[in-house]
Steps between C-alpha positions, in 0.01 A plus 500: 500500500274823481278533215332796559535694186635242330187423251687256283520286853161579634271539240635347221202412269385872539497794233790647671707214449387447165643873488851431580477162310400721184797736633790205498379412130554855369834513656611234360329544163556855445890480633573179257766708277632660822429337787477617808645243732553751762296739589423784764122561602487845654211811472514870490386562876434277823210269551401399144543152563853406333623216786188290472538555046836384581418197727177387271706520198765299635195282610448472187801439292582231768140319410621504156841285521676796549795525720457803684674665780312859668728740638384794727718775390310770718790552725310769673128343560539113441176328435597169358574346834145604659325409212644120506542481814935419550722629682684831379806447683753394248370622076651689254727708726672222634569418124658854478703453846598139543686342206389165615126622444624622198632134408173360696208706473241464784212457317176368653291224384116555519241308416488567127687220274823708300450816720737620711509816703806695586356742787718897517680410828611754759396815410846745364604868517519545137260248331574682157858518525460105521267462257714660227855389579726218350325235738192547421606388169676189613137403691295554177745268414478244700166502498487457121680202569200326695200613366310554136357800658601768758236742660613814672273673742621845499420816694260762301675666171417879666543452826911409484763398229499126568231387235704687249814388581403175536333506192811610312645118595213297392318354180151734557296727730151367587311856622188446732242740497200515743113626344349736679856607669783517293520896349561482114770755512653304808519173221619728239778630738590144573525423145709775403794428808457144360582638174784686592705308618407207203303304672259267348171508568330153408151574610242657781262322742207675599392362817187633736285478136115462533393136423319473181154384527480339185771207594410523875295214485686234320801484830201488806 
């Protein structure tokens, strides 16, 4: 299994992980009237980091007794796969295609106790036409069914519909934001289509942030 960007995995004792671990406890604290069981981790733009947020919280919900299944919902630039290091040839659009997968969902075991990964499978012609019709619905569904939490990786809020759409169908919207990259009217854009269409935003990650020098030394 790869582990490269997977920090939970690789580095777990450092301030990063403590990051995510900090992360996992806010979710679940600050979501404890409405919880947010599933959930889509997306950004405004490309490249701020939202697969590996996705994959080290899952890490991390996993770590805490929670059953969790991951599943790449970027139909159009799966990362999932690469980052864990399984094969991408049957995922969530198999689930969409094949009743059987429907019935029987191919989800991959990694090395992580109550994780599961469900990788995007072949790549489609119309990833948001999929993502927002009547199926899609019965694979939330059924994914429910097997897990305490669902994570959805989806593509970037400005970019294409999906992370809207998608959003539409779940408990919350995780947003990802990168320091030093991100544009603030770029997040504000993103949080206004989120808004639009109702979508609820449960938080923001800031990821690329300096490391502060004043904890720095107690994780070396």
């Amino acid at each position: 299994m790869a582990t490269v960007g997977l920090i939970m995995l690789a580095e777990p004792q450092s301030a990063a992980a403590e990051a995510y671990r900090a992360l996992r406890t806010n979710l679940l604290f600050s979501t404890v009237d409405h919880p947010a069981n599933t959930l889509v981790i997306t950004g405004p733009t490309p490249e701020v980091g939202k697969s590996t947020v996705a994959a080290n919280l899952a890490i991390t919900l996993a770590q805490g007794g929670h059953e969790t299944i991951l599943v790449d919902c970027d139909l159009r630039q799966p990362r999932q796969h690469e980052l864990w290091g399984v094969d991408n040839q049957r995922g969530l659009t198999t689930m969409m295609l094949d009743p059987a997968a429907l019935a029987q969902p191919p989800l991959q075991s990694v090395n992580v106790e109550h994780l599961s990964i469900l990788p995007g499978g072949p790549l489609p012609p119309n990833p948001a036409d999929l993502l927002g019709s009547r199926r899609m619905d019965e694979v939330i569904g059924v994914l429910k069914a097997r897990a305490e939490f669902v994570l959805f990786d989806a593509p970037p809020v400005l970019a294409v519909a999906d992370a809207a759409i998608l959003g539409s169908k779940v408990d919350g919207v995780l947003l990802v934001v990168r320091a030093g990259q991100t544009r603030r009217d770029h997040a504000i854009r993103a949080k206004e289509l989120l808004d639009q269409v109702h979508v609820r935003i449960v938080g923001s990650v800031l990821t690329n942030a300096p490391r502060d020098a004043a904890v720095a030394g107690y994780y070396a």
